[in-house]
N, C-alpha and C positions, 0 to 999 in steps of 0.2 A: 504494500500500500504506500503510495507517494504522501510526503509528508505534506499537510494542509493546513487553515490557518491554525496558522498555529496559535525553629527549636533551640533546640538546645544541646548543647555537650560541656558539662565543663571538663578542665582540667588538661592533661596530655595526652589523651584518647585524641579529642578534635585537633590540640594543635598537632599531632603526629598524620591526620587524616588530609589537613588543611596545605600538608607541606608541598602537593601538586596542585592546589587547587585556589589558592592565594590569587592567582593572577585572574583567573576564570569568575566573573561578576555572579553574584547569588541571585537566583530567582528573586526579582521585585514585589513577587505578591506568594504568601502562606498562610496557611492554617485554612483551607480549604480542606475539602473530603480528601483524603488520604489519594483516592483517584485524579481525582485533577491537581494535587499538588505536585503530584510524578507528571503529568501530564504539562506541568506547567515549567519543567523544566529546562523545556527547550525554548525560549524568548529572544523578540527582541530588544537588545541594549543601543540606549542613544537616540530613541524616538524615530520617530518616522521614515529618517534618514540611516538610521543606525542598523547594527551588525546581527546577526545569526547566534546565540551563544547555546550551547548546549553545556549545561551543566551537570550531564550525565556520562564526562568524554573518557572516563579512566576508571579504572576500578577506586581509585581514591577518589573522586567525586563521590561515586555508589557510598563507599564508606560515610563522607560526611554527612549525605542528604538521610542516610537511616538513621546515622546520628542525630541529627536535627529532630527529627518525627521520630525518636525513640517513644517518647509518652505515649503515641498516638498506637505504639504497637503491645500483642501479646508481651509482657515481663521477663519471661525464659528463654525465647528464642531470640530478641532481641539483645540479652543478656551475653547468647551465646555469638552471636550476628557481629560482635565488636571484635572479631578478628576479620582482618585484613580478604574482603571479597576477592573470588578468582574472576577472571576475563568471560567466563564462561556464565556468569552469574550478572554480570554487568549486559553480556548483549541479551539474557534472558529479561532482565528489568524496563533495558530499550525497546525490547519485540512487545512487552503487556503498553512500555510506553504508547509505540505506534498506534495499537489496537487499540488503547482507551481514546486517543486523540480524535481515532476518525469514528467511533461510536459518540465521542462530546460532539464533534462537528455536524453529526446527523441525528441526533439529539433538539441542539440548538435549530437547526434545517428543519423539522419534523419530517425526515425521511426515514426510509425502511434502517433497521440496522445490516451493515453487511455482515455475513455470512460469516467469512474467513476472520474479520475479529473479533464477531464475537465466540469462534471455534479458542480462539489464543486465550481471550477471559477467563471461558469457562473452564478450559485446562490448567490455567494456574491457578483459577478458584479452589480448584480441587486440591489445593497444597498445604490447605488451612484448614485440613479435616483434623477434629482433635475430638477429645471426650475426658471427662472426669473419671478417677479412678479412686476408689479406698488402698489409701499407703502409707506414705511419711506423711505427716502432719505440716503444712507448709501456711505461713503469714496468711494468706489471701485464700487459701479454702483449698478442697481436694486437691492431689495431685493431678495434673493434667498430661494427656498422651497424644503428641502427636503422629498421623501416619505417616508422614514426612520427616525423616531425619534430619534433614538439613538444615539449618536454623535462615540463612538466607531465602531459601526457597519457599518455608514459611512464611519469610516478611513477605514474598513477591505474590504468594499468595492472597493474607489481608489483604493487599494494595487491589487485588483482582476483585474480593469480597466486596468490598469500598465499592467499585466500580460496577459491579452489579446491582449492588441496593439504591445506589443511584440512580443507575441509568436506567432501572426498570421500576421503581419504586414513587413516592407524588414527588419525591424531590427532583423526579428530574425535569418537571415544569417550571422550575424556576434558576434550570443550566442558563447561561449565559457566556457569550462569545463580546469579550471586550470593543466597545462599538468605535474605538479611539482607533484612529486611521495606522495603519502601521502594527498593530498591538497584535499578538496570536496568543493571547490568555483567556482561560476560561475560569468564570467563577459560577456560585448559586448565590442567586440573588438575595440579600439581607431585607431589601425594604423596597417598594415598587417604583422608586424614582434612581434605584439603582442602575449606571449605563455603563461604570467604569470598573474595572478591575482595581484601580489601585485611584488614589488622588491625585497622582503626577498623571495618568492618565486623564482624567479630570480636567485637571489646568491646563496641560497643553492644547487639548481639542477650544480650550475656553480663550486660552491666549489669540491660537489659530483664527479665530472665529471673530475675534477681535480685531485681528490687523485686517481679516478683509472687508470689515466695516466700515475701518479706515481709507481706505483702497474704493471704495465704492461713490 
């Protein structure tokens, strides 16, 4: 699929994450459904005029954006997740990227879903199968079992869960596609005179909009 429009860490976990990824600008806009904020990864920086950034390009990007949305994830596999992502685990996170991208796009479009991404969802949905067990006694209640070993493929799981209950659920009447010329961000609308993803979003289209008043 052709690509369309398009937390927190303390301590030396992030700055060891951070050490490729300093120069690469962080997503403008978070705290979105765990789906579009993976979604929202890929931006552009500099406004209207400005560049492509993918904040997904390394396995240490992967590193820091889990770290960021650790809260937002299961406690144990996220726990476990703080070792250093393989290559293999990062173009897995990109392919559920893609596929959430063009279900938000057709979403916001109210077109059919395609096929082939929602085949990609649903298969990393399936990585977040878990269930309560009588065992050790732990802080937060039963022991939990994943059917998934891997503590990454877990997380990429959630992020797939995210994006189903979303995109098939009432919230997804209130997807939006950033209406700012130039923007490829998606949010869920907080209140109904919402148009922007972000407030620099906002300003600009307001500045914009300003000087050709002047101009007229």
């Amino acid at each position: 699929m052709a690509l369309s429009r398009m937390g927190r860490q303390p301590g030396s976990a992030r700055r060891a994450a951070e050490t490729e990824s300093t120069k690469t600008p962080r997503p403008p806009l978070a705290g979105e459904p765990l789906a579009l904020d993976l979604v929202n990864t890929t931006f552009i920086h500099g406004g209207l005029r400005g560049s492509l950034v993918d904040a997904l390009a390394t396995p240490a990007d992967l590193d820091l954006w889990l770290a960021e949305h650790a809260e937002a994830f299961p406690r144990e596999p996220a726990r476990r997740a703080s070792a250093p992502a393989a290559a293999s685990r990062l173009e897995e996170f990109r392919r559920l990227r893609e596929a959430l991208r063009e279900l938000s796009r057709a979403c916001v479009a109210e077109e059919p879903y395609d096929e082939q991404a929602v085949a990609v969802v649903n298969r990393a949905a399936r990585l977040a199968v878990s269930w309560p067990e009588f065992g050790e006694r732990t802080e937060d209640g039963p022991v939990v079992r994943w059917a998934e070993p891997d503590p990454h493929r877990i997380l990429l799981g959630t992020v797939a869960v995210s994006g189903v209950e979303l995109l098939t659920g009432p919230g997804r009447h209130d997807v939006r596609a950033c209406a700012a010329p130039g923007c490829i961000l998606y949010f869920v609308r907080t209140h109904r005179r919402r148009e922007w993803c972000t407030p620099g979003c906002g300003n600009r289209v307001r500045v914009a909009r300003h000087h050709r008043q002047r101009r007229s």
